[in-house]
HTML snippet that shows the backbone in 3Dmol.js (N, CA, C, O; Angstrom):
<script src="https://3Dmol.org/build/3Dmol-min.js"></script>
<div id="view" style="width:600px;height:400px;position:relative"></div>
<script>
const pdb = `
ATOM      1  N   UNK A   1     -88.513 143.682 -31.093  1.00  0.00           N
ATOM      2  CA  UNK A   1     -89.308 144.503 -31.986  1.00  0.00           C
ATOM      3  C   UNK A   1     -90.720 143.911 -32.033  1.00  0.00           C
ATOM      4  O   UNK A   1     -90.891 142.709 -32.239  1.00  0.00           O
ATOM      5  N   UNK A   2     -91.917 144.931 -31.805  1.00  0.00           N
ATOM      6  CA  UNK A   2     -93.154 143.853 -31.900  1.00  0.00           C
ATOM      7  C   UNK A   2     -93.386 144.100 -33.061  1.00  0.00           C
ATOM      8  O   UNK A   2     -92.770 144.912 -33.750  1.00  0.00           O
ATOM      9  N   UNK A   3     -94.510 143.267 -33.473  1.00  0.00           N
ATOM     10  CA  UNK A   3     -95.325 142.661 -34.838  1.00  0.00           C
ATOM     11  C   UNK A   3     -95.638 143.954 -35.182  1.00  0.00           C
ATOM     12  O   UNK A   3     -95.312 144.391 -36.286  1.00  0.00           O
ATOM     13  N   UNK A   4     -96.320 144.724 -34.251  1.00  0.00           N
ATOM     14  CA  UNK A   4     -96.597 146.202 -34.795  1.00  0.00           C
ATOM     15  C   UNK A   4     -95.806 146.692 -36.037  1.00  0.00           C
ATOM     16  O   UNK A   4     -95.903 146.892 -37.248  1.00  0.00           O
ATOM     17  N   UNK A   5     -94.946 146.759 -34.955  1.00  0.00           N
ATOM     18  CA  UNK A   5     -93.879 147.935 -35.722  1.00  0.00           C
ATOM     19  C   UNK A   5     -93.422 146.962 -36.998  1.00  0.00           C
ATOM     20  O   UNK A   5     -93.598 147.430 -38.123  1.00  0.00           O
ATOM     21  N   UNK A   6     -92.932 145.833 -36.893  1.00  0.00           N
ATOM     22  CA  UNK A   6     -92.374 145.189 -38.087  1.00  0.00           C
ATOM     23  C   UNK A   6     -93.364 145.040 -39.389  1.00  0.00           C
ATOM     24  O   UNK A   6     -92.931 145.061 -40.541  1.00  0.00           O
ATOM     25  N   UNK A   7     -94.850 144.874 -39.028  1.00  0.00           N
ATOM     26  CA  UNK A   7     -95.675 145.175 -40.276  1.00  0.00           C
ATOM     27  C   UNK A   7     -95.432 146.666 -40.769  1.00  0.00           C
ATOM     28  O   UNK A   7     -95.109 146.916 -41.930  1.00  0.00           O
ATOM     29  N   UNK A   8     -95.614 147.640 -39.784  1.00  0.00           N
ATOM     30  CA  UNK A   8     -95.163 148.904 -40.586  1.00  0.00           C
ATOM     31  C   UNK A   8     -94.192 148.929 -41.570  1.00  0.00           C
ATOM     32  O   UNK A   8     -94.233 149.439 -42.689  1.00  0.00           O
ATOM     33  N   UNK A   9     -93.243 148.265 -40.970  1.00  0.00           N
ATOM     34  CA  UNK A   9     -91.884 148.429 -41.622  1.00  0.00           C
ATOM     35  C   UNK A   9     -91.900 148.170 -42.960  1.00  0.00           C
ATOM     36  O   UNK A   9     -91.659 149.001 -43.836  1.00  0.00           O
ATOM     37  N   UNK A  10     -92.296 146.566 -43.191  1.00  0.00           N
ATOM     38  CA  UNK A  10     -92.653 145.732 -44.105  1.00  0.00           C
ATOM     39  C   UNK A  10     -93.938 146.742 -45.457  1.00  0.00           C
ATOM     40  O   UNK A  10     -94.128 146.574 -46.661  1.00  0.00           O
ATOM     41  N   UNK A  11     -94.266 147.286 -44.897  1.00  0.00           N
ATOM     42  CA  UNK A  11     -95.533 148.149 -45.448  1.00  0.00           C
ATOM     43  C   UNK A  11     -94.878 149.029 -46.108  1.00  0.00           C
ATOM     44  O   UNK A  11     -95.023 149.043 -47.330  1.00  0.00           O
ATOM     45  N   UNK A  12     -93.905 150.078 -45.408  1.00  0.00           N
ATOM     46  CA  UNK A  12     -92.743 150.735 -46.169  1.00  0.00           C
ATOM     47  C   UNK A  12     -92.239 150.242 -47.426  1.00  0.00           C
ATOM     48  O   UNK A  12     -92.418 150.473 -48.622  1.00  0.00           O
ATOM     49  N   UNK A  13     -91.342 149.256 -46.503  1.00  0.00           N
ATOM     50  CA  UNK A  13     -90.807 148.466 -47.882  1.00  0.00           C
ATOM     51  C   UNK A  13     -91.556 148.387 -49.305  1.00  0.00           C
ATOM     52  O   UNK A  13     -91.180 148.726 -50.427  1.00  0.00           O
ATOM     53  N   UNK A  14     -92.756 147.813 -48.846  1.00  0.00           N
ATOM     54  CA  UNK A  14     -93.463 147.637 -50.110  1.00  0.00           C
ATOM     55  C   UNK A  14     -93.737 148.763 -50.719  1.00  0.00           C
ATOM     56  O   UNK A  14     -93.507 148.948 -51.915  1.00  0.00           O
ATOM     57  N   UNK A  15     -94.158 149.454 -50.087  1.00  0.00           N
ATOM     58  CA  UNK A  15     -94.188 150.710 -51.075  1.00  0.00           C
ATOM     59  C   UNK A  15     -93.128 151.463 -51.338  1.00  0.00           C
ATOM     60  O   UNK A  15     -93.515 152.567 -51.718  1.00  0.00           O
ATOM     61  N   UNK A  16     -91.837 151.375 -51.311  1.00  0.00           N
ATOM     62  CA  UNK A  16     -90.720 151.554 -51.886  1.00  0.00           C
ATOM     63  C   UNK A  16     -90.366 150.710 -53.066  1.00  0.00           C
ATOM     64  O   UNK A  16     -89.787 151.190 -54.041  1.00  0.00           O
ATOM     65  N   UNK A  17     -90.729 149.390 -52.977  1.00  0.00           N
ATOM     66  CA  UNK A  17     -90.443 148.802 -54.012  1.00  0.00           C
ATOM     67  C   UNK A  17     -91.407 149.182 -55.567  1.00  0.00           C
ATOM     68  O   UNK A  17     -91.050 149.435 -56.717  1.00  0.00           O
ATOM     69  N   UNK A  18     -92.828 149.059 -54.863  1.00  0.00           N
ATOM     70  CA  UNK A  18     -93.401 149.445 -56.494  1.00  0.00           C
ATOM     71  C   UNK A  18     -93.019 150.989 -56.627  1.00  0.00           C
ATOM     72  O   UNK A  18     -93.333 151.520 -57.692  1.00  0.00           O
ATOM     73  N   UNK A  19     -92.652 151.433 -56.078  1.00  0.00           N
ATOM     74  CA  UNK A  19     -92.411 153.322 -56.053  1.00  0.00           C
ATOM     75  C   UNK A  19     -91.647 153.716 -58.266  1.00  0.00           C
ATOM     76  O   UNK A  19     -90.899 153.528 -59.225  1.00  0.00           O
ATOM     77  N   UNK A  20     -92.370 154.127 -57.817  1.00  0.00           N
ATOM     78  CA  UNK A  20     -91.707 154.512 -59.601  1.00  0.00           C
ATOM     79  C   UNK A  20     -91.887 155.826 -60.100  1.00  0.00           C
ATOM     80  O   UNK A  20     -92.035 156.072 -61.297  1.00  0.00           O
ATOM     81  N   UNK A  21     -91.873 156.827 -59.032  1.00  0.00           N
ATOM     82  CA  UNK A  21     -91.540 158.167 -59.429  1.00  0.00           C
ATOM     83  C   UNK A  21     -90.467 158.660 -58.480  1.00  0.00           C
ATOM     84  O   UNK A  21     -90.509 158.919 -57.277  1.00  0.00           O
ATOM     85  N   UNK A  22     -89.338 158.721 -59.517  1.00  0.00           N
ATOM     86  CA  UNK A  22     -88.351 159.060 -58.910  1.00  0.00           C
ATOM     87  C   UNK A  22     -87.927 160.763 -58.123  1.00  0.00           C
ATOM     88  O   UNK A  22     -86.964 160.813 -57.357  1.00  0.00           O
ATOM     89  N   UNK A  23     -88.486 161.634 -58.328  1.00  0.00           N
ATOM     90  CA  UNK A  23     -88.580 162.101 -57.442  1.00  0.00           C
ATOM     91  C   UNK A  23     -88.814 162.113 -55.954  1.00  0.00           C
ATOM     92  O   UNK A  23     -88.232 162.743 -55.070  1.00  0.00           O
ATOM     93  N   UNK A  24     -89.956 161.136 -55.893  1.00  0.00           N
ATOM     94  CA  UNK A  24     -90.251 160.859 -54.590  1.00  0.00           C
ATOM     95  C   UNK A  24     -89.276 160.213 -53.982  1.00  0.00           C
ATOM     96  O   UNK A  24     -89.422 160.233 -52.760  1.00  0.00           O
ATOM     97  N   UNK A  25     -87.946 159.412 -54.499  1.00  0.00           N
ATOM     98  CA  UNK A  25     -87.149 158.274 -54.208  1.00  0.00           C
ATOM     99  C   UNK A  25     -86.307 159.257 -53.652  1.00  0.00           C
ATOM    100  O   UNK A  25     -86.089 159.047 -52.459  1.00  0.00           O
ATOM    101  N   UNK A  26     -85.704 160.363 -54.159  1.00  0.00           N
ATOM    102  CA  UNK A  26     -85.111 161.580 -53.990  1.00  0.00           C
ATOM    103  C   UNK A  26     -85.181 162.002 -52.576  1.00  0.00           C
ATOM    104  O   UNK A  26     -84.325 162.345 -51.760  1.00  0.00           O
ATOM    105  N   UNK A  27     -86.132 161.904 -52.547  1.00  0.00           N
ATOM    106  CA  UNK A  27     -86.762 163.269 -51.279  1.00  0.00           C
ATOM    107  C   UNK A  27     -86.844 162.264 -50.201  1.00  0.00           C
ATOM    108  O   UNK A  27     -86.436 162.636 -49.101  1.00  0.00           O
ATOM    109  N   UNK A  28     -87.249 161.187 -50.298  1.00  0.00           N
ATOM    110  CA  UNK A  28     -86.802 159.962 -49.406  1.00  0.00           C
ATOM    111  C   UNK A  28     -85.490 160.131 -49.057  1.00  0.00           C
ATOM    112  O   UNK A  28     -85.185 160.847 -48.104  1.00  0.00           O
ATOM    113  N   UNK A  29     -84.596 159.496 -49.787  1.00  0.00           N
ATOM    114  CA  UNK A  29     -83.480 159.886 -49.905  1.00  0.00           C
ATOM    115  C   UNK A  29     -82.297 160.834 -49.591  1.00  0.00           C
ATOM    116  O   UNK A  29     -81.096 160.567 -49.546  1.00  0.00           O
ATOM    117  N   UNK A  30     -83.016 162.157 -49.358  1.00  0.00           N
ATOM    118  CA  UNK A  30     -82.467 163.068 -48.379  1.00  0.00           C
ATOM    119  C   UNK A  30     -83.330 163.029 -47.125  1.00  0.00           C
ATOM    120  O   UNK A  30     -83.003 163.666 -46.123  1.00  0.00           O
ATOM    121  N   UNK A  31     -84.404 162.301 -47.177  1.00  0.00           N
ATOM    122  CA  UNK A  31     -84.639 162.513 -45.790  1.00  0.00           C
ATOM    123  C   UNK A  31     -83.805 161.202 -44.635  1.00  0.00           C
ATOM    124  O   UNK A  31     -83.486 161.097 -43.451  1.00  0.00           O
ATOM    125  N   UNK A  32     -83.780 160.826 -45.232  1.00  0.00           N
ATOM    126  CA  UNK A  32     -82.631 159.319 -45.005  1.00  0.00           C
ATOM    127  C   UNK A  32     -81.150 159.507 -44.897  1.00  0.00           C
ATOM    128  O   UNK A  32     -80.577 158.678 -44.189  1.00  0.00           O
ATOM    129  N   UNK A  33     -80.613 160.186 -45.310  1.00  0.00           N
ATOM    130  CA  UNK A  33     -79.221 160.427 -45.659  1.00  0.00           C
ATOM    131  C   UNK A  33     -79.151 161.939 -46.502  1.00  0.00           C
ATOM    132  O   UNK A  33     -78.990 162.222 -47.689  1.00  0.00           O
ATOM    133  N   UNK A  34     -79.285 162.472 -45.682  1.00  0.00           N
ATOM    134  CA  UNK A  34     -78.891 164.572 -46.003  1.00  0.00           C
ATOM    135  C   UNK A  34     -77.961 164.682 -46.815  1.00  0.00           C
ATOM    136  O   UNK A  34     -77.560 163.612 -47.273  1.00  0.00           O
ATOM    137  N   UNK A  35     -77.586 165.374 -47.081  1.00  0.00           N
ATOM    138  CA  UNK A  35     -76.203 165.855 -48.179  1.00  0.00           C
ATOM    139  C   UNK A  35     -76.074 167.176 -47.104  1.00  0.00           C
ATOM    140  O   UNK A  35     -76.880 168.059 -46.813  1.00  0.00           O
ATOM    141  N   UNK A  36     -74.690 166.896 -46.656  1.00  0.00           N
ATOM    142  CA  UNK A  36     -74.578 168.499 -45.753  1.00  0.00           C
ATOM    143  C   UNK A  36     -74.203 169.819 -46.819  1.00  0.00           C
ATOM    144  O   UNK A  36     -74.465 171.004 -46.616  1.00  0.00           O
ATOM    145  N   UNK A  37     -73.471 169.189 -48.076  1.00  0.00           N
ATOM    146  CA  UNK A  37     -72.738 169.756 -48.431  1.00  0.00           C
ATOM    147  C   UNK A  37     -73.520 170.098 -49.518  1.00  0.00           C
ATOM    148  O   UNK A  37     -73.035 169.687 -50.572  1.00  0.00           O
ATOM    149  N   UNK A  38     -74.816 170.856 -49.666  1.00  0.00           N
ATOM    150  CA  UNK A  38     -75.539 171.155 -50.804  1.00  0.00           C
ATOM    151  C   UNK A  38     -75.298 172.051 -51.914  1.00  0.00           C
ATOM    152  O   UNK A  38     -76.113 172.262 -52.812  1.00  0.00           O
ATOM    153  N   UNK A  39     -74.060 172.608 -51.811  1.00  0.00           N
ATOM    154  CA  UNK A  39     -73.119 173.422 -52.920  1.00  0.00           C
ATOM    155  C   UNK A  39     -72.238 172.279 -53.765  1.00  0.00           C
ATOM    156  O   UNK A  39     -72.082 172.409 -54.979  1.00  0.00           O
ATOM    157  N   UNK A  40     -71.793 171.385 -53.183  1.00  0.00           N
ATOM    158  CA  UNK A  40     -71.238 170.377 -53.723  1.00  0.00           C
ATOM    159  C   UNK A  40     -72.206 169.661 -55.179  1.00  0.00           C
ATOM    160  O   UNK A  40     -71.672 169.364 -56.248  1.00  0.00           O
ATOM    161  N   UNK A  41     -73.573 169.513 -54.899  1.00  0.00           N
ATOM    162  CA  UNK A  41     -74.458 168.861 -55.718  1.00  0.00           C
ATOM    163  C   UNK A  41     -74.947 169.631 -56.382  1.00  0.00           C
ATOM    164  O   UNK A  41     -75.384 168.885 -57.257  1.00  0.00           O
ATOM    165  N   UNK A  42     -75.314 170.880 -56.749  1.00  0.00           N
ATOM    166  CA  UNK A  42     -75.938 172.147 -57.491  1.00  0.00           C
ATOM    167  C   UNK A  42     -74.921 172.105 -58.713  1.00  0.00           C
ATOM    168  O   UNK A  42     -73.700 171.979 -58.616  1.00  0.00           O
ATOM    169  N   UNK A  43     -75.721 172.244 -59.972  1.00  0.00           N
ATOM    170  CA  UNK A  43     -75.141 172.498 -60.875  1.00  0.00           C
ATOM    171  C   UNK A  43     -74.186 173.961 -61.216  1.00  0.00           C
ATOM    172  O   UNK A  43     -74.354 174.932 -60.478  1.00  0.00           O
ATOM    173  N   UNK A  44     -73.374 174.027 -62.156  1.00  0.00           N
ATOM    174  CA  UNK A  44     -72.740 175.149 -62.418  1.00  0.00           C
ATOM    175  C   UNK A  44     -73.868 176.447 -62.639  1.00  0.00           C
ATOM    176  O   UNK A  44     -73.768 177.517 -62.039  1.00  0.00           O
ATOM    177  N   UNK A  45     -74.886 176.140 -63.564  1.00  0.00           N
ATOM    178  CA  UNK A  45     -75.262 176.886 -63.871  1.00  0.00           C
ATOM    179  C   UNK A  45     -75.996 177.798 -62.534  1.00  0.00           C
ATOM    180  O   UNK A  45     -76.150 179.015 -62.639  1.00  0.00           O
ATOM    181  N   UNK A  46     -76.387 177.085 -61.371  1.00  0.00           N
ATOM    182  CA  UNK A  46     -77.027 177.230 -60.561  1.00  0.00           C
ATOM    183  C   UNK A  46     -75.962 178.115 -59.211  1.00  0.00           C
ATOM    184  O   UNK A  46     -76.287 178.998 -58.417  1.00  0.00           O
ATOM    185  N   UNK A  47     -74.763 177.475 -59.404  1.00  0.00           N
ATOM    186  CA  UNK A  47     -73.826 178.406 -58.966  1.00  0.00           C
ATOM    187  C   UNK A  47     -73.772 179.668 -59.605  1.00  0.00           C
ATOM    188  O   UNK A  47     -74.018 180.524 -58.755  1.00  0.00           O
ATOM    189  N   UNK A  48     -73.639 179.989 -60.309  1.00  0.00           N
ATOM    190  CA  UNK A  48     -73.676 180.957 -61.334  1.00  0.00           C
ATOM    191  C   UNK A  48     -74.683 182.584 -60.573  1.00  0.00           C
ATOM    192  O   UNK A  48     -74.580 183.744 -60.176  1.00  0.00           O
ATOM    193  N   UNK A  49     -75.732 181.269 -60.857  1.00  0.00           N
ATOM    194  CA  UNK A  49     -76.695 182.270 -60.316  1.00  0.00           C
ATOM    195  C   UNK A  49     -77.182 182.709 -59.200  1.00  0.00           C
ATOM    196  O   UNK A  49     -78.268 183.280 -59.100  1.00  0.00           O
ATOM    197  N   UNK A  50     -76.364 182.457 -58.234  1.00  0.00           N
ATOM    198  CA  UNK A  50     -76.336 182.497 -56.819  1.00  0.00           C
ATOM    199  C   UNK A  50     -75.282 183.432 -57.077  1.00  0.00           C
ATOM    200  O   UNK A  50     -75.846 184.524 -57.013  1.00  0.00           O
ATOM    201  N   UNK A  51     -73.866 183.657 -57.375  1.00  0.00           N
ATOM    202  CA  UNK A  51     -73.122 184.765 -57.599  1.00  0.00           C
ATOM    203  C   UNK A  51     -73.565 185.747 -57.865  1.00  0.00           C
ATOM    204  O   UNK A  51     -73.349 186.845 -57.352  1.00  0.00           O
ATOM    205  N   UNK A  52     -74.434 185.389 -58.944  1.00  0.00           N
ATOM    206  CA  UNK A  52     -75.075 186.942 -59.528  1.00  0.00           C
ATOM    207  C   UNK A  52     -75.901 187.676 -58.919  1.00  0.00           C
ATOM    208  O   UNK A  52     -76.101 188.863 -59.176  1.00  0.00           O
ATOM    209  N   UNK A  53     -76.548 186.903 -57.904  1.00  0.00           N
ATOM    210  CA  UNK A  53     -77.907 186.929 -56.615  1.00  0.00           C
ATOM    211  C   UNK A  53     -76.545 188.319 -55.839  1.00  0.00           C
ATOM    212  O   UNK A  53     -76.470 189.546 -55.889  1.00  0.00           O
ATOM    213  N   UNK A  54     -75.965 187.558 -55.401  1.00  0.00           N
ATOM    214  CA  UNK A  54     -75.030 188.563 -54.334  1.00  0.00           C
ATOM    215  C   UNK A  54     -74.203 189.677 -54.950  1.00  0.00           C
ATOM    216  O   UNK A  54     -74.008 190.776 -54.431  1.00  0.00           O
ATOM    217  N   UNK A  55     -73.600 189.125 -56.485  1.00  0.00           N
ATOM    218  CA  UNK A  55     -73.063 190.776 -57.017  1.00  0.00           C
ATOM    219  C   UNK A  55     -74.090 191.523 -57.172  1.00  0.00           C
ATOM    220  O   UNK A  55     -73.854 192.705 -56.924  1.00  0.00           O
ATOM    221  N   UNK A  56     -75.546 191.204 -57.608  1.00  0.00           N
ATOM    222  CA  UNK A  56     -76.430 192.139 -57.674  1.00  0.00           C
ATOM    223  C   UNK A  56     -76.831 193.089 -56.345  1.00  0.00           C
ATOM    224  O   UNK A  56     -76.918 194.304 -56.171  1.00  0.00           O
ATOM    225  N   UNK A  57     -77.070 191.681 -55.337  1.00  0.00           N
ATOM    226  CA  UNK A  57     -77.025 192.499 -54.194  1.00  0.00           C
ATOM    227  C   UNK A  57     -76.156 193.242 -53.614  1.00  0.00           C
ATOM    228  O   UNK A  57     -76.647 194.176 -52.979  1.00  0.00           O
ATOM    229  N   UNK A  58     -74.629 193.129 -53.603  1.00  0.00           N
ATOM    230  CA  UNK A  58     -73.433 193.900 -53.098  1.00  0.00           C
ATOM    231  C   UNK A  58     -73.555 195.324 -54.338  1.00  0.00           C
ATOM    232  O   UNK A  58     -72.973 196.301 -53.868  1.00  0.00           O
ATOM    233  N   UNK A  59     -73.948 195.512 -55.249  1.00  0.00           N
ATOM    234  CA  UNK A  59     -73.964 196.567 -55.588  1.00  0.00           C
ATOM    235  C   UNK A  59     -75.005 197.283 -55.708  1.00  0.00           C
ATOM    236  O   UNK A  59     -75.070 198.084 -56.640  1.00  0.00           O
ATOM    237  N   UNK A  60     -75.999 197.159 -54.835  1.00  0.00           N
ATOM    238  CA  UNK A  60     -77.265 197.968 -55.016  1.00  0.00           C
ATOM    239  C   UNK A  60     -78.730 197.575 -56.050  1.00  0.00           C
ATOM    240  O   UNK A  60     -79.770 198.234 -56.044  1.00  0.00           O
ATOM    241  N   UNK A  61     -78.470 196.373 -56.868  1.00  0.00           N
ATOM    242  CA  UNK A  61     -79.496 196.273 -57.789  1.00  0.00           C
ATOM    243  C   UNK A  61     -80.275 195.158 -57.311  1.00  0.00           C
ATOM    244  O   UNK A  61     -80.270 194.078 -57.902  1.00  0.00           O
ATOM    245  N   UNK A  62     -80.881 195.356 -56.365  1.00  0.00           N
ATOM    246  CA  UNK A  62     -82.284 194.940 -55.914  1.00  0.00           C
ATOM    247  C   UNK A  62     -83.320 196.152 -55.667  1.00  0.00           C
ATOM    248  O   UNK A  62     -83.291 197.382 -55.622  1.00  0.00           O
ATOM    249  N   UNK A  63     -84.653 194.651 -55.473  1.00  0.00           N
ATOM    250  CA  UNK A  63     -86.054 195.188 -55.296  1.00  0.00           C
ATOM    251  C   UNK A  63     -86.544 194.997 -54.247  1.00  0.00           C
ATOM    252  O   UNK A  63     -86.237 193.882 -53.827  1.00  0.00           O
ATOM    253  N   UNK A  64     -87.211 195.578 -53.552  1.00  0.00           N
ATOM    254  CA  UNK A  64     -88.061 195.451 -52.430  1.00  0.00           C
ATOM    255  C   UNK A  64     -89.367 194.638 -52.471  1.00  0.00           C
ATOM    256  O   UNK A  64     -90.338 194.965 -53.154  1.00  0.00           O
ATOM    257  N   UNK A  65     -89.300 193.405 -51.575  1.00  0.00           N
ATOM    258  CA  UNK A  65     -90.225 192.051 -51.560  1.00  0.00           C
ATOM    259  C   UNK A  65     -91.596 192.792 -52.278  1.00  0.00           C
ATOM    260  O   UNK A  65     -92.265 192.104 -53.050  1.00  0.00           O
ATOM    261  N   UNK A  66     -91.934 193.984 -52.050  1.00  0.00           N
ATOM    262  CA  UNK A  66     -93.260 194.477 -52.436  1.00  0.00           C
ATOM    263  C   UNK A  66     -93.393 194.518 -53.738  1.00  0.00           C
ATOM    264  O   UNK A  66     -94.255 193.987 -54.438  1.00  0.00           O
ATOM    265  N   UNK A  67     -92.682 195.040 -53.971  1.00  0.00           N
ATOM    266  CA  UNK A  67     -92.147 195.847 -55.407  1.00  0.00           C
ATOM    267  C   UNK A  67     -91.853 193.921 -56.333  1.00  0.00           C
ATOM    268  O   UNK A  67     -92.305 193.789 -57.470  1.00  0.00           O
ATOM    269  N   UNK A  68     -91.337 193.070 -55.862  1.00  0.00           N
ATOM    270  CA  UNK A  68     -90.932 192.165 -56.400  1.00  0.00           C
ATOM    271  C   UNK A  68     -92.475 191.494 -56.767  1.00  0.00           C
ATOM    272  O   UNK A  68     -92.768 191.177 -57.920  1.00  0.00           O
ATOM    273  N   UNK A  69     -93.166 191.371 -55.908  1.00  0.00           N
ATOM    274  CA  UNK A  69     -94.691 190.555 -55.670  1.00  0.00           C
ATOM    275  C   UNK A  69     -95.301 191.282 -56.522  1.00  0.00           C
ATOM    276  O   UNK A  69     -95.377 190.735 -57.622  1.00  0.00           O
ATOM    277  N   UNK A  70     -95.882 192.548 -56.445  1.00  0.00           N
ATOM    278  CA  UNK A  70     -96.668 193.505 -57.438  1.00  0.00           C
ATOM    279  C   UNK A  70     -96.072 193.322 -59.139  1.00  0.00           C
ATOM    280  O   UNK A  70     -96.959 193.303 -59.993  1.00  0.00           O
ATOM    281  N   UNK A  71     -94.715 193.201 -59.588  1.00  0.00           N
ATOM    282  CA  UNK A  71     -94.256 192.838 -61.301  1.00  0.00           C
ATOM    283  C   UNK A  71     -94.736 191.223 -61.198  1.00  0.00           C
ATOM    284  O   UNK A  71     -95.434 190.762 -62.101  1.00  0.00           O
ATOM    285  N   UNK A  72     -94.395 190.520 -60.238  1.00  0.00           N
ATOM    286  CA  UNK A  72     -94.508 189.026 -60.352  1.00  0.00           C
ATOM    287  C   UNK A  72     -96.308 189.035 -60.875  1.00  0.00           C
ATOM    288  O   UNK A  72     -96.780 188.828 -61.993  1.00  0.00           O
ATOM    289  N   UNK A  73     -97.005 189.361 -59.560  1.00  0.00           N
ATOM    290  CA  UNK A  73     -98.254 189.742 -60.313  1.00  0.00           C
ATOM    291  C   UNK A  73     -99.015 190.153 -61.415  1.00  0.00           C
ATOM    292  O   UNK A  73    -100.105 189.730 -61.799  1.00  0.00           O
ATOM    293  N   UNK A  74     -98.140 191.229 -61.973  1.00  0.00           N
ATOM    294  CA  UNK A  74     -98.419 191.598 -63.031  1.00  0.00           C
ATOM    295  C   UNK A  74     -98.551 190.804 -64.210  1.00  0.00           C
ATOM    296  O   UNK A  74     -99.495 190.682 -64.990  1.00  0.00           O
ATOM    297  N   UNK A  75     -96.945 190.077 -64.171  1.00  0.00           N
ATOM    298  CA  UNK A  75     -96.199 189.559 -65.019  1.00  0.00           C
ATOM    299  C   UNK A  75     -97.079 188.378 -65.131  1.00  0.00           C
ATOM    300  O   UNK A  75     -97.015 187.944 -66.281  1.00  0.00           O
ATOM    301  N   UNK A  76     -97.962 187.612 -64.302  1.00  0.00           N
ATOM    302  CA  UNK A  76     -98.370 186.254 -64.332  1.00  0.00           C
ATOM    303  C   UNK A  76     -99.925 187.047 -65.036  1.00  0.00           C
ATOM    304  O   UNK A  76    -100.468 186.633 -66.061  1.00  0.00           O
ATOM    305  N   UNK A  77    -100.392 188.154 -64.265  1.00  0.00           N
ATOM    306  CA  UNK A  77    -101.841 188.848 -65.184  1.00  0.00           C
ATOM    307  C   UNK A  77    -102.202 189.037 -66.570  1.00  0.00           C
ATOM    308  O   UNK A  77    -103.297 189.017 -67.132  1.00  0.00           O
ATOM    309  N   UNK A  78    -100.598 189.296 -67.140  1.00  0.00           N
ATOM    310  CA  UNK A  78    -100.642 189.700 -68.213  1.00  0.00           C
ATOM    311  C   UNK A  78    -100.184 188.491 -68.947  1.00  0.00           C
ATOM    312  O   UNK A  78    -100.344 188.770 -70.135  1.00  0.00           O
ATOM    313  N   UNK A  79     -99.702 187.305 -68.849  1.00  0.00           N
ATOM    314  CA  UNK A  79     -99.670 186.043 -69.333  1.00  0.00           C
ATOM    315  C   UNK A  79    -100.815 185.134 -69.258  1.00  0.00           C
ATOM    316  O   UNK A  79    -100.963 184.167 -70.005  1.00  0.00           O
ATOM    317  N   UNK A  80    -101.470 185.420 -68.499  1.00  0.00           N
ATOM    318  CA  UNK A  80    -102.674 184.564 -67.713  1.00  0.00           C
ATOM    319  C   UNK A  80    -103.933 185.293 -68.972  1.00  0.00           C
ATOM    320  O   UNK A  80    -104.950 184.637 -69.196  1.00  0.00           O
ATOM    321  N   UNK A  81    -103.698 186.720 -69.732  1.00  0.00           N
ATOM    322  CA  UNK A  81    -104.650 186.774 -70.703  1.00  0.00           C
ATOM    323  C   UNK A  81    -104.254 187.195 -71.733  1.00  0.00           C
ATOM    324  O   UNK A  81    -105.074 187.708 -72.494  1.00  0.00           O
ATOM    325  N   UNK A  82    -103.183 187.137 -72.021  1.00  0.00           N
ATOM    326  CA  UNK A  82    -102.461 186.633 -73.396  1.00  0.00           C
ATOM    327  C   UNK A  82    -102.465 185.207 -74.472  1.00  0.00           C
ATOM    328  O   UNK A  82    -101.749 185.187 -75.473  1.00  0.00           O
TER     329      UNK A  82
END
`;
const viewer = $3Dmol.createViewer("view");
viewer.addModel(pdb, "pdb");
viewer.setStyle({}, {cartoon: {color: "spectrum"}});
viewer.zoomTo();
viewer.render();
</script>
């Protein structure tokens, strides 16, 4: 291994160690070791709403991306001067 690379390394390290927002430790963290199984780690509630994503969709009650963007718009216009 040359000196190169092992100062990098070492450089890492260090900035892992003072690291103190854990999010970032996270995202490291899956980039290091994936979770294949990302249904496994999602909360209930979050399951939930992924069901409801597809009964909505298996029975017809969706919007069209356009139609979704134009209320989103709205919806942020009319908060934005409220």
């Amino acid at each position: 291994m040359t000196s190169i690379l092992e100062s990098r390394k070492l450089k890492i390290v260090d900035f892992l160690a003072d690291l103190e927002d854990e999010s970032i430790v996270f995202q490291i963290e899956n980039l290091l070791f994936p979770i294949n199984n990302w249904w496994e780690i999602i909360g209930e509630e979050e399951r939930s709403s992924i069901f409801r994503g597809i009964d909505d969709a298996d029975n017809g009650r969706k919007v069209e991306f356009k139609g979704f963007v134009t209320q989103l718009r709205q919806s942020n216009a009319h908060h934005d001067n409220g």
